[in-house]
N, C-alpha and C positions, 0 to 999 in steps of 0.2 A: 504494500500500500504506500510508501513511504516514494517508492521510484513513483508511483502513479500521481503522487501528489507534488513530487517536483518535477514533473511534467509539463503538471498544469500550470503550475505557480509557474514555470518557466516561458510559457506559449501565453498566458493571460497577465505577468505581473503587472505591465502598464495601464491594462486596461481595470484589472483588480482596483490597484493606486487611484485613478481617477474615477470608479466609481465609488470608491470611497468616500472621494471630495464631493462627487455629486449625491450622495446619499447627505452629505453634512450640509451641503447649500439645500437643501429641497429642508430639511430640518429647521435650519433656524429662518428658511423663509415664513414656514407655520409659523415659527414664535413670535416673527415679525408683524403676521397676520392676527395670531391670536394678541399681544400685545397693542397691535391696534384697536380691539375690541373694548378694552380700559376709557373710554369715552375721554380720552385728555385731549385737547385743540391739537396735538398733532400728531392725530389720530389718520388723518389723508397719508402723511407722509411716512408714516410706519407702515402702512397699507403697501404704498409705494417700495420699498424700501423690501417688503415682504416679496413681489413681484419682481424685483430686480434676483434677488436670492433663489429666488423661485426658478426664474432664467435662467440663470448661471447654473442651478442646477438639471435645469433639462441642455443645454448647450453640453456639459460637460459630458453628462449620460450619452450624449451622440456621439461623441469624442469618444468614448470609453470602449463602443463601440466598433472601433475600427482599430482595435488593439488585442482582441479576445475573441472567445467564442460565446454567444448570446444566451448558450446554454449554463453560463458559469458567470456571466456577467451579471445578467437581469435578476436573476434570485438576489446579489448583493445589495438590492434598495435596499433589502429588508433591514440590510445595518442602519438604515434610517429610526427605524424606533429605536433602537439605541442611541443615536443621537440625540434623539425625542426625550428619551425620559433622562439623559443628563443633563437637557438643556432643561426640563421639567425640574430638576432637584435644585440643579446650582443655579437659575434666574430666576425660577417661578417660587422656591419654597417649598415645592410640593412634596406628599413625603412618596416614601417608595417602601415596598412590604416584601416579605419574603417570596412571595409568588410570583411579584413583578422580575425578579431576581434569577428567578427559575425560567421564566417566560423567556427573559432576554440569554438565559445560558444555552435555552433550545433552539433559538433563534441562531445563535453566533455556531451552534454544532449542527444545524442544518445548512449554514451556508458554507462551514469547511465543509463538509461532507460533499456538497454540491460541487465545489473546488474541485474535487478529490475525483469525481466521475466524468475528467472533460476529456480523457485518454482511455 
């Protein structure tokens, strides 16, 4: 399994890398969005701002694209809720529970696993 998995890692790492970054701009574009939601006068421009994030994250997914193979790429948004709930703890406050904890371990060993079957 170990050859099979640097394989992939081999044949996808660029595109791995920059979906990473777009998993993390599509992330904190929500927070930007969800932040805009807080009714403060600059409430338009966090909107905006969210949208910009938001872009950069689909531009970079297209990019990412042309580095990998689709079947080992696309699963990686999923590291987006992991974004999500660190950008959830450390900006928002919010707490986070043992399950949330487990959720996200499953999440990061289905996307290695996914890794692992592109050879």
């Amino acid at each position: 399994m170990n050859n099979r998995f640097a394989a992939s890692l081999k044949k996808n790492k660029y595109g791995m890398l920059i979906m990473i970054l777009s998993a993390a701009f599509t992330a904190f574009g929500q927070y930007f969005w969800k932040s805009s939601q807080a009714g403060s006068g600059s409430s338009l421009l966090l909107m905006f701002i969210g949208f910009v994030f938001y872009g950069f994250g689909a531009l970079t997914m297209i990019l990412a694209f042309r580095y990998g193979s689709l079947s080992v790429l696309h699963p990686m948004l999923s590291l987006g809720y992991i974004f999500g709930m660190i950008i959830s703890v450390v900006l928002l406050g919010e707490a986070i529970d043992v399950f949330k904890i487990i959720g996200l371990l499953f999440i990061l060993f289905g996307v290695t696993m996914v890794g692992v079957g592109d050879e």
